[in-house]
Backbone as CSV, one residue per row, in Angstrom:
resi,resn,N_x,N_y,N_z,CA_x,CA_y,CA_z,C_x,C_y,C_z
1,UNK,177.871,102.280,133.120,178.133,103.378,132.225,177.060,104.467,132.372
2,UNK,175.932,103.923,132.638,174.829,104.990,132.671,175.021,106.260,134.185
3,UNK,175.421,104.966,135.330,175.672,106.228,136.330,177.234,106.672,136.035
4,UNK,177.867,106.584,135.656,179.035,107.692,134.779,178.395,108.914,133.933
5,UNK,177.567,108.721,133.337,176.731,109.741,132.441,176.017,110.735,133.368
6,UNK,175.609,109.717,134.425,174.457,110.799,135.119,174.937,111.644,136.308
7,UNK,176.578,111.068,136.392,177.422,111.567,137.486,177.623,112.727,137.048
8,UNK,178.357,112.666,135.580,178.814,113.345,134.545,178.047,114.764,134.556
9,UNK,177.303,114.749,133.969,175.767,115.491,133.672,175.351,116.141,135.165
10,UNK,175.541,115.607,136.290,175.262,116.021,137.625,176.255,116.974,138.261
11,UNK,177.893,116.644,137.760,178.547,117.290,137.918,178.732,118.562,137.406
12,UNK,178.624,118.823,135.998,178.817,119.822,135.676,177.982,120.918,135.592
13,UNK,176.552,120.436,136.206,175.282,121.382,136.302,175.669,121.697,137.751
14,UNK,175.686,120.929,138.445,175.850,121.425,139.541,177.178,122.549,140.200
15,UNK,178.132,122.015,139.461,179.537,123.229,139.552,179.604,124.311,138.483
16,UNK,178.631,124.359,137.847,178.069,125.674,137.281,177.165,126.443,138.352
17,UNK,176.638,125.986,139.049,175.170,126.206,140.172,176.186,127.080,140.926
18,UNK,177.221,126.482,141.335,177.595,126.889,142.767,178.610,128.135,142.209
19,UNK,179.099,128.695,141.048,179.252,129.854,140.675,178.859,130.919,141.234
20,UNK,177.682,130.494,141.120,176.391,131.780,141.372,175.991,133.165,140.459
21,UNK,177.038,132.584,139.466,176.599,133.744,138.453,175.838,133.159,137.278
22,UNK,175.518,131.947,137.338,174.650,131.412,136.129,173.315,130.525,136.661
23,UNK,172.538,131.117,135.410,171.039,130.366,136.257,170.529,130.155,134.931
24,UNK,169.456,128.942,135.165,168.662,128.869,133.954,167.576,129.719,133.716
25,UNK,167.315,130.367,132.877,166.584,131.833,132.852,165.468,131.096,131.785
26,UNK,164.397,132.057,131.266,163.274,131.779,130.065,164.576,133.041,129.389
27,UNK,164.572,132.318,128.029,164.215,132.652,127.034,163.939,134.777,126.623
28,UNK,162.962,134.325,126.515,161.994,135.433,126.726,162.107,136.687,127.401
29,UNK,162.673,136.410,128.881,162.924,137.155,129.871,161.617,137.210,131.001
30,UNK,160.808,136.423,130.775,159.727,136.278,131.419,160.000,135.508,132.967
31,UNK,159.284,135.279,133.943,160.097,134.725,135.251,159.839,133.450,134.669
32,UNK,160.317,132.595,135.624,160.649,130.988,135.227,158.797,130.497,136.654
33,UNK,157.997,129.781,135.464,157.383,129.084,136.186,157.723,127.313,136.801
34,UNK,158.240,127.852,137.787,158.635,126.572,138.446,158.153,125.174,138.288
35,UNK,156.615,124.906,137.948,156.065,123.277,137.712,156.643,123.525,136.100
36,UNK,156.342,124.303,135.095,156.489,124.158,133.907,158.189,123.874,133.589
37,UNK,158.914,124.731,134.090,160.565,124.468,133.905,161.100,122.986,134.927
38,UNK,160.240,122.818,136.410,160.798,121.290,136.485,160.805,120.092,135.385
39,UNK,159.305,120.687,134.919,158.824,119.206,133.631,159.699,119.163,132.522
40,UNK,160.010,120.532,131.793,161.462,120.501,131.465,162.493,119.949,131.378
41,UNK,162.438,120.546,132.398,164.184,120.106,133.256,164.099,118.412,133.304
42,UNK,163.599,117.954,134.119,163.170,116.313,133.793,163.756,115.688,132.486
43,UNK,162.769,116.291,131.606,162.587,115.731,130.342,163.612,115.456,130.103
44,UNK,164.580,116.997,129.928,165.790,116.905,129.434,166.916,116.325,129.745
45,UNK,167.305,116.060,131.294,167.396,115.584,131.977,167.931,113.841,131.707
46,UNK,166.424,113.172,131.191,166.405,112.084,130.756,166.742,112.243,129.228
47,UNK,166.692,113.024,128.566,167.312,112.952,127.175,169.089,113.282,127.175
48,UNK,169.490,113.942,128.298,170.870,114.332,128.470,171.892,112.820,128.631
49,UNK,170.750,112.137,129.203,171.645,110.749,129.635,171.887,109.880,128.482
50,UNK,171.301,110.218,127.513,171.996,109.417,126.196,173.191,109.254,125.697
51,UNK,174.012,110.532,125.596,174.929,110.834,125.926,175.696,111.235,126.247
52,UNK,176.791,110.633,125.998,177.965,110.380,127.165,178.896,111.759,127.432
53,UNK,179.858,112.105,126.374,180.751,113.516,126.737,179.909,114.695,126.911
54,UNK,178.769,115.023,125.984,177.729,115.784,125.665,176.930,116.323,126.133
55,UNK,176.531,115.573,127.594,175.476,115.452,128.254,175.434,116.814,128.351
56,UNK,176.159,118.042,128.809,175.909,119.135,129.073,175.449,119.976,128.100
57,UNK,175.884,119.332,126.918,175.684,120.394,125.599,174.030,119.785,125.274
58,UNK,174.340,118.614,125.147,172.755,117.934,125.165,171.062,118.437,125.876
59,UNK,171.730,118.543,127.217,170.797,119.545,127.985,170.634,121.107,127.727
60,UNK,171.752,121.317,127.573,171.319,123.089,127.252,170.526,123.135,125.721
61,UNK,170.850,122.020,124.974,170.513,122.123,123.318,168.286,121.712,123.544
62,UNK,168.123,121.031,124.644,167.458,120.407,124.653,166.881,121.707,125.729
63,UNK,166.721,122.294,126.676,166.106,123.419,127.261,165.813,124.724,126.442
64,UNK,166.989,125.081,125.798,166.706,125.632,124.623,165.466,125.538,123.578
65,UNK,165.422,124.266,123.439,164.047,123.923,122.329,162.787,124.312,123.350
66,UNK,162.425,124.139,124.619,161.735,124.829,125.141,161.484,126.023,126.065
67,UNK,162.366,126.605,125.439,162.666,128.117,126.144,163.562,128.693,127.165
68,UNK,164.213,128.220,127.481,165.254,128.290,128.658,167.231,128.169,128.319
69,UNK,166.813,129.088,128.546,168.913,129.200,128.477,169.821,129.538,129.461
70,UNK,170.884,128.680,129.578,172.113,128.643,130.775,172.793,130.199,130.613
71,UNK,172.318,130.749,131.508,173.027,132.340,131.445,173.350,132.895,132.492
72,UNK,174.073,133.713,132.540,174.648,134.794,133.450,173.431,135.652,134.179
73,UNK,172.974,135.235,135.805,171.899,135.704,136.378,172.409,137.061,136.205
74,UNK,171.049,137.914,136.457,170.936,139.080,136.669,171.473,139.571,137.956
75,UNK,171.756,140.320,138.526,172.140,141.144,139.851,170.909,141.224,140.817
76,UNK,171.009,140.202,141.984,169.867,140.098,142.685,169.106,138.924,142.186
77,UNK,169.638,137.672,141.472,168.716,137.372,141.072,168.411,135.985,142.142
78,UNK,169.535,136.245,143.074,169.491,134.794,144.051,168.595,134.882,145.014
């Protein structure tokens, strides 16, 4: 059940990715420091796998609490 969750959770981040119009941005509008948003990302990551239908809402609810939101990149931003 757990790799169902993490398939889950893998899938739908990733077929958001390949859009190319959505990226995880700061918050803020500040650039994204890469070691600080992996540790993040991780975290959440491992908190997303709790559960099950959610996992996606789970992660964005959970990046959110530290600054980062699933949004519509800017123009140029690839």
């Amino acid at each position: 059940m757990k790799l169902l969750k993490i398939a889950t959770l893998s899938a739908t981040l990733l077929s958001a990715g390949c859009a190319g119009d959505m990226a995880w941005q700061r918050a803020d509008g500040r650039p994204l420091d890469r070691s600080s948003f992996a540790w993040a990302a991780a975290e959440c990551r491992g908190r997303a796998r709790e559960y099950e239908e959610a996992a996606a809402d789970a992660m964005q609810r959970c990046m959110q609490r530290r600054g980062y939101v699933w949004a519509a990149a800017p123009a140029g931003y690839y």
